[in-house]
C-alpha positions as CSV (number, residue, x, y, z in Angstrom):
1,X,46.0,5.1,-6.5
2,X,44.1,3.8,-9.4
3,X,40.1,4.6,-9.7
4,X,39.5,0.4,-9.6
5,X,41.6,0.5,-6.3
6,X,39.5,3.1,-4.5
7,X,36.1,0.9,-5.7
8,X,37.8,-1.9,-3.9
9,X,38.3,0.1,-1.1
10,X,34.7,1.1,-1.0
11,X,33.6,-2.4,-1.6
12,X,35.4,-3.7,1.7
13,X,33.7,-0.9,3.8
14,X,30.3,-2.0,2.8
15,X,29.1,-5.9,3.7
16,X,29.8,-8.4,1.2
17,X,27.0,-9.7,-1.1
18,X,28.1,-12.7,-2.3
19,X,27.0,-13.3,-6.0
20,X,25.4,-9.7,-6.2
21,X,24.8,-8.6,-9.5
22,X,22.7,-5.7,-9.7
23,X,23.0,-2.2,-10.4
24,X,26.5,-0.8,-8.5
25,X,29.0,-1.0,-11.1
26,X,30.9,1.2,-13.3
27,X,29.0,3.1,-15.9
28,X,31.4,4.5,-18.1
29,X,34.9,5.1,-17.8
30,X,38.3,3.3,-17.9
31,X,39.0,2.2,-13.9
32,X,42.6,1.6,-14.5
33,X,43.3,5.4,-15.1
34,X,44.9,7.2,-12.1
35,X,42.3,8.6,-9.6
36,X,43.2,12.3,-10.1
37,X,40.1,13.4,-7.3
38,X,36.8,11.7,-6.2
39,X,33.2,13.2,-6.5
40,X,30.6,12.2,-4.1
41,X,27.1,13.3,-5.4
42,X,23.2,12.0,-5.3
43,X,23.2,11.5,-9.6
44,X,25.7,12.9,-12.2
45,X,23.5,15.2,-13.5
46,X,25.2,17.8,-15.8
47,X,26.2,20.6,-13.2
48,X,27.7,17.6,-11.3
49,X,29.7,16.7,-14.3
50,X,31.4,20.3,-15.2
51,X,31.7,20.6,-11.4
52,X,33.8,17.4,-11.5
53,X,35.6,19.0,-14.6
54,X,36.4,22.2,-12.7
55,X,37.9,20.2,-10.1
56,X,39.7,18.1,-12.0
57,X,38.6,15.0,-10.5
58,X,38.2,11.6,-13.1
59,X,36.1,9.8,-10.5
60,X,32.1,10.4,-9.4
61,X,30.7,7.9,-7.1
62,X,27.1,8.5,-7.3
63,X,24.3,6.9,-5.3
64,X,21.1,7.3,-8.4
65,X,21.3,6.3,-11.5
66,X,23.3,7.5,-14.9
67,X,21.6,7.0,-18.0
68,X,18.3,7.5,-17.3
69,X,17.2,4.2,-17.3
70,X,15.9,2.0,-13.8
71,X,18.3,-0.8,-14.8
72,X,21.2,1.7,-15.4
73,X,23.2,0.0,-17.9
74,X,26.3,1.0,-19.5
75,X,25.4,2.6,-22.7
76,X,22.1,3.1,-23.8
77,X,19.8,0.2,-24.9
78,X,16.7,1.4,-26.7
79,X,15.5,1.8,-30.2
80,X,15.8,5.8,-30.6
81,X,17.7,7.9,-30.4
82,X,18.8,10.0,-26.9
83,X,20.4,13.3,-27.5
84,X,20.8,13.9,-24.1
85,X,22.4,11.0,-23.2
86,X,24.8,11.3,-26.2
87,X,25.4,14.7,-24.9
88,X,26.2,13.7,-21.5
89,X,28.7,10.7,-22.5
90,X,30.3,13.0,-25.0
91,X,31.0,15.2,-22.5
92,X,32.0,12.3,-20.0
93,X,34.3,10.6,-22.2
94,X,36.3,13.8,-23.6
95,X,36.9,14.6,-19.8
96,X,37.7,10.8,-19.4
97,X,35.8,10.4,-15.7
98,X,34.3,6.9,-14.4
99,X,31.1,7.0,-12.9
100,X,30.7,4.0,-10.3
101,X,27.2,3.7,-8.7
102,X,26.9,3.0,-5.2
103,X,23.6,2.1,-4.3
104,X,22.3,-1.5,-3.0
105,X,25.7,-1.5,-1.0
106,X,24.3,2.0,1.2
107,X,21.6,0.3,2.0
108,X,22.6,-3.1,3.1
109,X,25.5,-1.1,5.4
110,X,24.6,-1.1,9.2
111,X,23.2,1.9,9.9
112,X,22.0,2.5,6.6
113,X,24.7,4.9,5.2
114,X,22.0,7.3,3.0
115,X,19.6,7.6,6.4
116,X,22.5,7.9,8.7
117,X,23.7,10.6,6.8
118,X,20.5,12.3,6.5
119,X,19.9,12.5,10.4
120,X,23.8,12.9,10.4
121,X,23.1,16.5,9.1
122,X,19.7,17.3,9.7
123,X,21.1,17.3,13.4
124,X,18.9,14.4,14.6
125,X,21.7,11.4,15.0
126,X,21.3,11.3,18.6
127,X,17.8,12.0,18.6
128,X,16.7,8.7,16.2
129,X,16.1,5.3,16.9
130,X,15.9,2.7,14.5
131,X,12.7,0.7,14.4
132,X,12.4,-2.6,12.4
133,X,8.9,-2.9,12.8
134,X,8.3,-1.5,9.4
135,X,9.4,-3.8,6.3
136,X,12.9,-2.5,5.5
137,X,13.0,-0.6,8.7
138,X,12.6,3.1,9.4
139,X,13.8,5.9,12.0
140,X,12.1,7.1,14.9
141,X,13.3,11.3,15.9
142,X,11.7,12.8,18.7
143,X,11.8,16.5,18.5
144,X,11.0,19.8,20.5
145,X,7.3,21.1,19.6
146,X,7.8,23.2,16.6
147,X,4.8,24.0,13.6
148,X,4.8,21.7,10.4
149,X,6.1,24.8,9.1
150,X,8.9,25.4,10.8
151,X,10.1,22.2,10.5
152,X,9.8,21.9,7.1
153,X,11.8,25.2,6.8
154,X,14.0,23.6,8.9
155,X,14.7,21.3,6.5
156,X,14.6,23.2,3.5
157,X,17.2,25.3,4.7
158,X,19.4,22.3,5.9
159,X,19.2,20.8,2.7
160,X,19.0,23.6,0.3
161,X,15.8,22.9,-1.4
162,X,13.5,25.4,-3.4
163,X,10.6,24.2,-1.5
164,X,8.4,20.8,-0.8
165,X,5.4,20.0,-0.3
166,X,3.1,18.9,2.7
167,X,0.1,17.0,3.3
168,X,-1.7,18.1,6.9
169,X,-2.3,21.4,8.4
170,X,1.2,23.8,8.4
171,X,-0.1,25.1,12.1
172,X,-0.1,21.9,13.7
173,X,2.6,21.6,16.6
174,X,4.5,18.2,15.8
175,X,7.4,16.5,17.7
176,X,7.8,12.9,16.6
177,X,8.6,12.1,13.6
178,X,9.1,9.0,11.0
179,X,11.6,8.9,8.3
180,X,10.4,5.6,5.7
181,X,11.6,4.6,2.7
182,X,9.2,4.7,-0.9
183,X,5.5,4.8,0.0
184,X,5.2,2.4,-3.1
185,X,2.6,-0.7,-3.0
186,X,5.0,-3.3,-2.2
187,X,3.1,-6.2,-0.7
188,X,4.7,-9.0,1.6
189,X,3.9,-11.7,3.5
190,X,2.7,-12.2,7.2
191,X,3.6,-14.4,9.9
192,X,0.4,-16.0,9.0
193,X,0.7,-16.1,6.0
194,X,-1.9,-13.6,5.1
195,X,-1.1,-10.7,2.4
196,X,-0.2,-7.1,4.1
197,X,1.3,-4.0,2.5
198,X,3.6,-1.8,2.7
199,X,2.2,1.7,3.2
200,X,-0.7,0.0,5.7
201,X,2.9,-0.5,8.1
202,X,3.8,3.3,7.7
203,X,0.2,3.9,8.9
204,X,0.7,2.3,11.7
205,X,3.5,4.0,12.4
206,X,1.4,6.9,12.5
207,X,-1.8,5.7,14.6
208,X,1.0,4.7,17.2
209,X,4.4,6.0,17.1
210,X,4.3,9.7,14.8
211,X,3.0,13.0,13.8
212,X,4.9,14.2,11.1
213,X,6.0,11.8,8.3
214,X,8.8,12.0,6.0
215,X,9.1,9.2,3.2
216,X,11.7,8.8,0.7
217,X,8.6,9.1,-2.5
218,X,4.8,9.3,-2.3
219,X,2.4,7.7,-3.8
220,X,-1.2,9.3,-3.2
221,X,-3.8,6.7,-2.7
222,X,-2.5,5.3,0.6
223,X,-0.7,7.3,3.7
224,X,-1.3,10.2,2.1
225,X,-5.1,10.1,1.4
226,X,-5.0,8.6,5.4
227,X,-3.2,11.5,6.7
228,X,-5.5,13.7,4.7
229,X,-8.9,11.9,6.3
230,X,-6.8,12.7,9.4
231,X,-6.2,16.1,9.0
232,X,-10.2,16.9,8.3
233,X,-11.1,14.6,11.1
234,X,-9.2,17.6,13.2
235,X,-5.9,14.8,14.2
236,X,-2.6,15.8,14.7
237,X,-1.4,13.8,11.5
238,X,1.1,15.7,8.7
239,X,3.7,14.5,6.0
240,X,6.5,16.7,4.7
241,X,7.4,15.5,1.1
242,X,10.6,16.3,0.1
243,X,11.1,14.3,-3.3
244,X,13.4,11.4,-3.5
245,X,16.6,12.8,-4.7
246,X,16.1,15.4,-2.3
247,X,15.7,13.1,0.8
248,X,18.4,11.2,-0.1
249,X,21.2,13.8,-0.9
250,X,22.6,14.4,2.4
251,X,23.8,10.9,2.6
252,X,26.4,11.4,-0.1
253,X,27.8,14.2,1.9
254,X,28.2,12.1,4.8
255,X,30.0,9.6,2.0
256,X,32.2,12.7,1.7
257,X,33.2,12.0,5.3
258,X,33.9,8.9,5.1
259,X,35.6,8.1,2.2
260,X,38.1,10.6,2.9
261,X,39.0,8.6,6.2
262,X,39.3,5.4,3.9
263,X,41.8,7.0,1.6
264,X,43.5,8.4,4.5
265,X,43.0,12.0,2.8
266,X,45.4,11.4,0.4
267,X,42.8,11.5,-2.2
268,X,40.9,14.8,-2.5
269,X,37.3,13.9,-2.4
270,X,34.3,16.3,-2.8
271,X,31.0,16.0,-2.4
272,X,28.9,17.8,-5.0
273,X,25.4,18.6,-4.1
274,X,22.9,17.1,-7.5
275,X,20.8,20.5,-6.4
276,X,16.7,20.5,-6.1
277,X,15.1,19.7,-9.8
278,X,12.1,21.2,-8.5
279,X,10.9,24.8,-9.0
280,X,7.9,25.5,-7.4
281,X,4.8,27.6,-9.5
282,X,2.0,29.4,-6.6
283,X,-1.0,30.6,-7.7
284,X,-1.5,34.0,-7.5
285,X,2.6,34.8,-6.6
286,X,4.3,36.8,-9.1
């Protein structure tokens, strides 16, 4: 099977965007080779490269982008010069793999394919419910009464993470919890026709539905200031930040799963975890 012919295949598994031109496309790489092995990982960071090498698979479907760039172009664009880059295409093109970015096309699937894969493995499928109250939607998991802590260990451990961070009180017993997308300032429109935002949503998701928040990226001036004014109020309010990349990883093992069914496992494919880029410095630890 040729690498173009297993992009086709994942094409027809997602919806159809008719006229979609953004940024799930091929980023380097001849598509007409033989697919000798597929690679599933979060970005094709360098360890996810010679991993792909050591496997001696030519294809890595990744979900984040390439070339370090948001508009994640083929090739890179700018005025100066990018060793890394070079590095990374040098080492891309002597090994002759095609990276194909699968991104807008996860998210547009029904369930989402990047949360369903994070509950998927977290262990909370069957405890979530999808709530479209929230612009772009969000999950709902209800929980037995465990510490902030604990569940945040949970997690680290489930994930394989160095560490996160939280906002709230690590004590405080928590059992519902909201899984959102970026806590950025996007802005939208009411029924009336009167501005709202974004982040003021996910606080409401918090003054009636949640304890424990867990957003795809922070920002600090809105929930998390709120659930700070919480927490020295004395309310049971907490976030768990995990970091993007890290949130999201889990739901390119579940594309793992589900890619092998679509090439009927005649098609090695392998998921390859992008690892935690954070270390984690604590005063006073040696």
């Amino acid at each position: 099977m040729k690498i173009k012919e297993v992009v086709e295949k994942i094409l027809a598994y997602h919806p159809y965007l008719e006229g979609y031109k953004g940024c799930d496309d091929y980023k380097c790489g001849d598509p007409e080779q033989e697919c000798s092995g597929v690679v599933t990982a979060l970005a094709p960071n360098i360890s996810v490269i010679r991993k792909t090498i050591e496997l001696g698979a030519n294809l890595i479907v990744v979900h984040e982008p390439t070339n370090h760039t948001s508009d994640d172009e083929d090739g890179w664009k700018e005025d100066f010069a990018n060793s890394v880059y070079d590095e990374k295409r040098r080492l891309l093109d002597e090994h002759k793999i095609v990276v194909w970015r699968d991104h807008d096309h996860m998210h547009i699937h029904r369930p989402d394919a990047i949360f369903t894969g994070v509950l998927k493995y977290l262990g909370w499928l069957d405890k979530s419910v999808a709530d479209p109250s929230v612009l772009y939607g969000h999950y709902l998991v209800q929980i037995d009464p465990t510490t902030v802590k604990e569940l945040s260990e949970y997690i680290i451990d489930k994930i394989g993470l160095n560490g996160c961070r939280i906002v709230g009180d690590p004590d405080a017993v928590v059992s519902k919890i909201a899984f959102v997308g970026h806590l950025y300032p996007q802005q939208y429109k009411k029924p009336d026709g009167t501005k709202g935002e974004y982040s003021v949503k996910v606080i409401e998701v918090l003054e009636k539905k949640a304890d424990v928040l867990i957003p795809g990226e922070v920002i600090d001036w809105t929930v998390l200031t709120y659930v700070r004014d919480a927490m020295e109020l004395g309310k049971n309010k907490a976030v768990i930040n995990l970091g993007h990349f890290n949130w999201e990883e889990l739901g390119m093992k579940y594309m793992e799963e589900w890619l092998s069914e679509l090439l009927e496992n005649k098609t090695e494919v392998t998921y390859v975890p992008s690892g935690d880029m954070y270390r984690y410095i604590v005063k006073g630890e040696q």
